[in-house]
C-alpha positions as CSV (number, residue, x, y, z in Angstrom):
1,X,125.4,-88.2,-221.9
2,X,124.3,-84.8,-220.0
3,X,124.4,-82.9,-216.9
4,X,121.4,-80.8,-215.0
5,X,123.2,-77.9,-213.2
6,X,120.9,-75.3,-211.8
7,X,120.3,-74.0,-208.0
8,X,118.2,-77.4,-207.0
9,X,119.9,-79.9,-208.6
10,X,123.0,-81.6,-210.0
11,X,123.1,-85.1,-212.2
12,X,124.8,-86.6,-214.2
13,X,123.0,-89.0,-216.9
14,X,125.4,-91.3,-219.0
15,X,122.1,-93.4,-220.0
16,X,122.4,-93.3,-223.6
17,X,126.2,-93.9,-223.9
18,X,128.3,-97.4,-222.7
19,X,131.1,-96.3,-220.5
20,X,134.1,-98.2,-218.9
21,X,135.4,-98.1,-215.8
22,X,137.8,-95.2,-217.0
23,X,135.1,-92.7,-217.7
24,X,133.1,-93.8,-214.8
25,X,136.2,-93.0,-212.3
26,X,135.9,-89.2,-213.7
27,X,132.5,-88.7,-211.5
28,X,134.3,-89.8,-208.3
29,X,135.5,-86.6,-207.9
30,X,132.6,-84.7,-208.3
31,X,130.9,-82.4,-205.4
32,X,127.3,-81.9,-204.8
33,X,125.9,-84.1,-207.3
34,X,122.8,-85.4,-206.6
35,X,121.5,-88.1,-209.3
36,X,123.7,-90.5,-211.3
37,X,121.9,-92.1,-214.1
38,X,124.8,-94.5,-215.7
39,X,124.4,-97.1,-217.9
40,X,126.3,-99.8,-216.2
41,X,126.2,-102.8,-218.5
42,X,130.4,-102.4,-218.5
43,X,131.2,-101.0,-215.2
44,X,132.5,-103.6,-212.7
45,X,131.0,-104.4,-209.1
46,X,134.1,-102.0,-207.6
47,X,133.7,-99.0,-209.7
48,X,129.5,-99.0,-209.3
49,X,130.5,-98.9,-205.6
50,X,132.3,-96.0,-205.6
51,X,129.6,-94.4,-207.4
52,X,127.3,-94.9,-205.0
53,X,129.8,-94.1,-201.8
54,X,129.8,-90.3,-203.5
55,X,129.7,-88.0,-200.9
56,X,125.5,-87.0,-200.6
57,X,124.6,-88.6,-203.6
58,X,121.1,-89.2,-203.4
59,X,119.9,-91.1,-206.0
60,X,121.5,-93.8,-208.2
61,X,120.1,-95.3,-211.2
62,X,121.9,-98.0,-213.0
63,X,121.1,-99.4,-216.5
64,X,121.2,-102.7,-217.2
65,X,123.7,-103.3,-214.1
66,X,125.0,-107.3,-214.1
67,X,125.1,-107.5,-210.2
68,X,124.2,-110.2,-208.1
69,X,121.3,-109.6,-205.7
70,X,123.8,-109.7,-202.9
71,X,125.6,-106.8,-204.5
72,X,122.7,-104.7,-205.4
73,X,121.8,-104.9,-201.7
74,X,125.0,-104.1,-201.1
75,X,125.0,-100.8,-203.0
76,X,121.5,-99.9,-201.7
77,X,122.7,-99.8,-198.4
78,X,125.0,-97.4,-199.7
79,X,123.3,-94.8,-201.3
80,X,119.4,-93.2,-200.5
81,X,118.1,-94.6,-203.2
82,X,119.6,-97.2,-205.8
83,X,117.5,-97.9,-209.0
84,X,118.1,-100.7,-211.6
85,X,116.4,-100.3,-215.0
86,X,116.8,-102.3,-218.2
87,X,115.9,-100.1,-220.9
């Protein structure tokens, strides 16, 4: 996992590590991030929504994400731009 941090941007990209629920919860919190890039393969359908209902987050991209296709168009109307990968 990793973090961009400069005058333009903030994200967060948990893309190369598997977390749960419990480390996922720790980003709620954060302010002004932009872009979080989560591998989402053990993150439930609640905690992926609060991801995406962080205050102006722009951008989410999830990693191999098991949600319905109701629920991912559920969380893109949440969030600017929702992205689901499988890599």
């Amino acid at each position: 996992g990793g973090y961009v941090w400069d005058a333009e941007t903030f994200a967060v990209t948990l893309m190369d590590v598997v977390p749960n629920n419990a480390l996922a919860a720790t980003l709620f919190a954060l302010v002004g991030i932009q872009q979080i890039a989560i591998n989402s393969s053990r993150l439930t359908f609640d905690t992926i929504r609060k991801l995406a209902q962080i205050p102006n987050l722009e951008s989410l991209v999830l990693n191999h994400a098991a949600l319905t296709d109701n629920e991912a168009a559920f969380i893109a109307s949440l969030v600017p731009e929702l992205i689901l990968v499988n890599e």
